[in-house]
N, C-alpha and C positions, 0 to 999 in steps of 0.2 A: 504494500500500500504506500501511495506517495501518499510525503507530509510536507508544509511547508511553515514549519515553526520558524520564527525568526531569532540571531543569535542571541536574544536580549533574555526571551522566553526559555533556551536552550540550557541558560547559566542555574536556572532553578533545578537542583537535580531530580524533585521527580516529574519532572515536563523532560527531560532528560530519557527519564526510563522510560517514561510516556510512550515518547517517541520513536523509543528503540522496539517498545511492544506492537503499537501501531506500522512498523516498518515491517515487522517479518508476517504481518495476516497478508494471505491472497488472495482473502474473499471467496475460498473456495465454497464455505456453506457446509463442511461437514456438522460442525458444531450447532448445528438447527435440528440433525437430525436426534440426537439426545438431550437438547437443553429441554428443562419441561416446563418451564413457563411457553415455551415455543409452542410444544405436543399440547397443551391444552390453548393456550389463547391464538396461536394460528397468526402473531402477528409479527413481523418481520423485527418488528422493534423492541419485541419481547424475546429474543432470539440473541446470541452475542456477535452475531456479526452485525444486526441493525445497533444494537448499544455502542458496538465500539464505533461506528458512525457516528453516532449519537455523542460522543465522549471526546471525537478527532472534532469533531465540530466546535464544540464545546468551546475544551480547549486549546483549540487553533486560533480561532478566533479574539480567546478571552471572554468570551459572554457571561453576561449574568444568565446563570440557567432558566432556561422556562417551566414552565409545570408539564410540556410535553414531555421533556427532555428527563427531569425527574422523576414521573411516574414511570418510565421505563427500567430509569436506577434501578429506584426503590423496589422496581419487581424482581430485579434480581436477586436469586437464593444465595448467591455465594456457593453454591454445590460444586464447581468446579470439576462438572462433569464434561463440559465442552474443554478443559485441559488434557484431559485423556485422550480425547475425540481428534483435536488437531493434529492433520500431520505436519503443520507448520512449526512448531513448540510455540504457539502465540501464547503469554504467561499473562493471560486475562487476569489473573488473582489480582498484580500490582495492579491492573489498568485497574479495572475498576473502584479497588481500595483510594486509587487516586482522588478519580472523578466523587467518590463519595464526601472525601476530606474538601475538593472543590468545592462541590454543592453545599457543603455545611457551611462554609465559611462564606460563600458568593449567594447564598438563596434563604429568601427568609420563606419559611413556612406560614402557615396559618398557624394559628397562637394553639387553639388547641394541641396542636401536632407536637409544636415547639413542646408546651409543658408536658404531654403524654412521655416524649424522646428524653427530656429530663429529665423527671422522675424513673424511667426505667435506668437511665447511665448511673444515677443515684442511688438505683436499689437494687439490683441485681447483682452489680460484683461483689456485694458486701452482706455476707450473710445475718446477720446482726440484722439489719436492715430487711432483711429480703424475708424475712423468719415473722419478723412483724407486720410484714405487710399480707402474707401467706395467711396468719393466724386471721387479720382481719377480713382477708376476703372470703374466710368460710364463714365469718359472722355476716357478711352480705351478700352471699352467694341469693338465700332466700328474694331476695328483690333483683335479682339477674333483669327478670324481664321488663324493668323498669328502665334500666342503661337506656340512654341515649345514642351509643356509640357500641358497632359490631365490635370494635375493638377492646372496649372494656368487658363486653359481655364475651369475647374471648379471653383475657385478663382469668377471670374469676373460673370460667368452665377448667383451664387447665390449673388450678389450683389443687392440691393431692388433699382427699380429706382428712389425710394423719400428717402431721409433721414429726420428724424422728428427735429425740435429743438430739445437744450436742453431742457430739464425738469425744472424749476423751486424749483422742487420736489429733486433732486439730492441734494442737499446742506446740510448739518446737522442743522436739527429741530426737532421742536417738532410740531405734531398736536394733536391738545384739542379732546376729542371726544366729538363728537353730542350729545349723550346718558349720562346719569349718567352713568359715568366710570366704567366698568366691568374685564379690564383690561389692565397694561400696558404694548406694545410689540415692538420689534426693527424690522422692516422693512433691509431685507439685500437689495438690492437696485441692487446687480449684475455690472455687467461688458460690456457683448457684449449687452444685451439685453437696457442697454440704448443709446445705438448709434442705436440701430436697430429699437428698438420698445419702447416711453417710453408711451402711453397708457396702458400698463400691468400694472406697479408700480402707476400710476397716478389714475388708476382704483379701485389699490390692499387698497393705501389710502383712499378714499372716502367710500369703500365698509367696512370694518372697522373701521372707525371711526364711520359711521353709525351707528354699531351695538356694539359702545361703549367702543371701546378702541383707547386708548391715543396710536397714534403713532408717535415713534421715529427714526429718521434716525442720528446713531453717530454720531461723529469727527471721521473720519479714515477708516468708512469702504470701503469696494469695491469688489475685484474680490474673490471670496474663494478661489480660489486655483484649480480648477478643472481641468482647461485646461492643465497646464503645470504637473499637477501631474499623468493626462493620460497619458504626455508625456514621463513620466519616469524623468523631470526634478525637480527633490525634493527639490534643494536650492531654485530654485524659486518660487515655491510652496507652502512650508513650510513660507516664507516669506510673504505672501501676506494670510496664513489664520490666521500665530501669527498677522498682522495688526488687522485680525479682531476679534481675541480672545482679544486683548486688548483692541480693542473700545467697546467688549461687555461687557467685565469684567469692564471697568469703570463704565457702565450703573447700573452694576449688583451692585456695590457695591455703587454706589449712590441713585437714586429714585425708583433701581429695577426693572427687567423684568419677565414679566407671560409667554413671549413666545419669539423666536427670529423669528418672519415671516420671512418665505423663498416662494416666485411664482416661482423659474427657478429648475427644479424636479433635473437636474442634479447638480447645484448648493445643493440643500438640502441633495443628499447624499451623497456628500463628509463632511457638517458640521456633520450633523450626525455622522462621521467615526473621527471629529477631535479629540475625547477624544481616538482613537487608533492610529493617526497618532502624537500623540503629548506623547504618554505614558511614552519616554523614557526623556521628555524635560522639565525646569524649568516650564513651561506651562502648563503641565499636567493638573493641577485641575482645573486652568479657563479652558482648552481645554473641559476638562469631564463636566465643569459646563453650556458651552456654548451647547455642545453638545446634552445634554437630554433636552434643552428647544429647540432645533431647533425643528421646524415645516412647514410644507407644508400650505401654503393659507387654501387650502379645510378643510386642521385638524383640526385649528383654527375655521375659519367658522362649521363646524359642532358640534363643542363642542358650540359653541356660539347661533347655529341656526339661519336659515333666518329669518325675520320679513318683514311684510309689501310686499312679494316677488309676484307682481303681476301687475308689471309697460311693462313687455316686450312683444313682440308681440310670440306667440307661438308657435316656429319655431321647424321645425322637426334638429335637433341635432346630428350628425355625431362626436361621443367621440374616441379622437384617446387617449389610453392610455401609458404615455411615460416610456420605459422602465426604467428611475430612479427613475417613480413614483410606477408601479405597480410589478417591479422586486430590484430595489436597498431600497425603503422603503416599500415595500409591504404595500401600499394605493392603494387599488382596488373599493369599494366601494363608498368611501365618494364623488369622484367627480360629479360621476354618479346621485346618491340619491340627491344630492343639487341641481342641474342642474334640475332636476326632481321635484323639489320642488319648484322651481323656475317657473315651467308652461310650461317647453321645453319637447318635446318626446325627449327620448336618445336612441339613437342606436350605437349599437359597430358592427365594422366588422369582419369578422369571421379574426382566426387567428390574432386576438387584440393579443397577444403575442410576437407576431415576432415581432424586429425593423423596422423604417422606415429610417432606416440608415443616420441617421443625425450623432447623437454621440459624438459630441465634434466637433474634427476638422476631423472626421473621412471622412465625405464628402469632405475634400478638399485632404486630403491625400490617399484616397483609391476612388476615385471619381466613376470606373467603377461599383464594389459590390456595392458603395452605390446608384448609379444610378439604378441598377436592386433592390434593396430592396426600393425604392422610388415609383419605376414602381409598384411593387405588393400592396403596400402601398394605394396609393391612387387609386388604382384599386378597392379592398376592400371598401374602403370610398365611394365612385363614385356608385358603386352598390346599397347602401343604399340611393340614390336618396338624398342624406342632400339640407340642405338649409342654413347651414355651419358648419364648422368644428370648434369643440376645444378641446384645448390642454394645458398640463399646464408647457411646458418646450419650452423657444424661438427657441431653434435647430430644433426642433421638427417641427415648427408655419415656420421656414423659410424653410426648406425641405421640407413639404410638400403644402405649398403655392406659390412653385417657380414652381408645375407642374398641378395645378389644377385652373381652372376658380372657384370654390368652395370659398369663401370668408374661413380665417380663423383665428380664435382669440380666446385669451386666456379664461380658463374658467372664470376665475376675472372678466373679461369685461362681461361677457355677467349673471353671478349674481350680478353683480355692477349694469347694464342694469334692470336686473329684480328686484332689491330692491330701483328704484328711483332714478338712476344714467343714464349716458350720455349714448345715443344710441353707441353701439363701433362702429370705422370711419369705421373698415375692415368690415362691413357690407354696406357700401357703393355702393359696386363694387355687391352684392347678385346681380344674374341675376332671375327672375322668379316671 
């Protein structure tokens, strides 16, 4: 694709990467045939070759964004399944990452929107906050149908009717491992996901340590940064993954890390991305150093291999693969094959590709699309007759468990399960 940025525009590094993204599309059109806001809305501009039109225009020009131009952003999943799709390597992640940080700063929203996008960048990374707000919407769930707004009355529907304690686990320590010590690794410990679910990280400990490594949970860590950096908010963003470049670079430069375990798939690849979100800042090297030891649970564990994996009952397996695991870190195999090894049948449902439109906060802010990509979703799943579902990203575990009688829980739990570890609770509710 020609571009005709001028050098003035070009000194901005990321009008810089922009550019370089925008140069290697050839507009071939593969990427229409998987993106699924395309498969359901049918419109050129919901597809990433009309967006990145959408985005060169944009920013060629310099424009203040339009509300055209934006409602097509903002329908984007971030699934990063048109990454897979190109044979060009066009690295739409940054484009669009970009164009979103643009529009935040060059487009004012409607005030509603404004304080709704607010309040979530406010309450979501921060469990404390998110835990309070959780407790209150089961107190107004009862007046749902009074909301003025799909979006709120989407808000409160995925609300889970139990919240778990704290985790005793949340607090910076260290645990010993069971095993002679094979290696030692930081545990990121996430944000929403312990207000929502902390059997996953409770799981993720037991399950490695088992199999030998010392795990760490910093001084400082917490949210990566994902949520708000969807949102095109970068200061806040930026702020909450330098927290955690610094708690890991302490680690790193004291007793050492062999890996930084990440279980939340969309969490993993933004650390992943931090040695590119950090290239141009004092940070840089810890960002790059934190960066290439990030790793997903299943990486770790399959470099490590199960031991002893034959405590769980045999259950037929329904694998939903999440798009920041098998499109943003292209990890397709390993969850599967270990799950499998573990003594479970695994089964994928056709069209394992497409989102299940969870996404971030994409279900609260696009609730109708994500509603019809949830419906095909677990339609899929349902077909394969499971006996429950796993997954390795919470967005994921809560969209699709707010529409399915299907028990669902994370792959952690249920190799934690299989290697000598607690039956998971969300196998409770298994009917059959």
């Amino acid at each position: 694709m020609q571009t005709i940025f001028t050098p003035d525009q070009l000194v901005d590094p990321a009008t810089a990467r922009s550019n370089e993204i925008l140069r290697s599309c050839v507009h071939c059109g593969f990427c229409t045939a998987t993106c699924p806001t395309y498969k359901l809305l049918g419109d050129e501009l919901d597809s990433p070759r009309g967006r990145i039109y959408l985005i060169k225009d944009m920013l060629e020009n310099s424009k203040v964004p339009d509300d055209k131009t934006v409602k097509h952003i903002d329908r984007c999943l971030s699934c990063l399944s048109c990454m897979t799709t190109c044979p060009s390597g066009v690295h739409y992640m940054h484009l669009v990452d970009h164009a979103r940080e643009y529009i935040e700063e060059n487009y004012r929203r409607p005030l509603f929107e404004r304080v709704l996008r607010s309040v979530l960048a406010k309450v979501l990374p921060y469990p404390g906050r998110f835990r309070l707000v959780l407790n209150a919407a089961r107190i107004v769930r009862p007046l749902r149908r009074f909301m003025p707004d799909v979006r709120l009355r989407a808000m409160l529907d995925m609300a889970p009717e139990t919240i778990p304690p704290v985790s005793r686990n949340d607090a910076p320590q260290v645990f010993r491992a069971q095993e002679p010590r094979r290696k030692r690794v930081a545990l990121l410990i996430g944000c929403a996901q312990r207000a929502l679910n902390t059997d996953i990280n409770d799981a993720t400990i037991r399950l490695l340590r088992r199999h030998g490594c010392e795990v760490v949970i910093p001084d400082g860590i917490g949210c990566c940064g994902a949520l708000t950096h969807h949102m095109g908010k970068t200061t806040e963003s930026h702020a909450m993954a330098a927290a955690n470049i610094r708690a890991l670079a302490a680690e790193l430069d004291g007793d050492g890390l062999d890996a930084v375990v990440i279980n939340t798939s969309g969490c993993g690849t933004t650390v992943k991305d931090y040695g590119h979100m950090f290239r141009n800042d004092p940070l840089a090297g810890d960002a790059a150093r934190v960066a290439k030891l990030a790793r997903d649970v299943t990486e770790v564990m399959a470099d490590l291999g199960l031991k002893d994996a034959g405590h769980a009952e045999p259950l037929r397996v329904g694998y939903h693969a999440a798009c920041s695991l098998q499109h943003g870190q292209q990890i397709r195999a390993a969850p599967k094959e270990l799950l499998t090894q573990a003594g479970f049948t695994v089964l994928e449902p056709r069209d394992s590709h497409i989102c299940c439109g969870s996404a971030g906060t994409y279900n609260l802010m696009q609730p109708e699309i994500s509603g019809e990509l949830k419906t095909r979703k677990i339609e899929t799943l349902e077909a394969l007759e499971p006996q429950v579902i796993s997954a390795g990203n919470i967005g994921c575990m809560m969209q699709i468990g707010s529409g399915t009688a299907v028990p669902v829980v994370h792959t952690a739990e249920l190799l934690d399960w299989a290697t000598g570890g607690a039956r998971p609770r969300g196998l409770a509710e298994r009917r059959g």
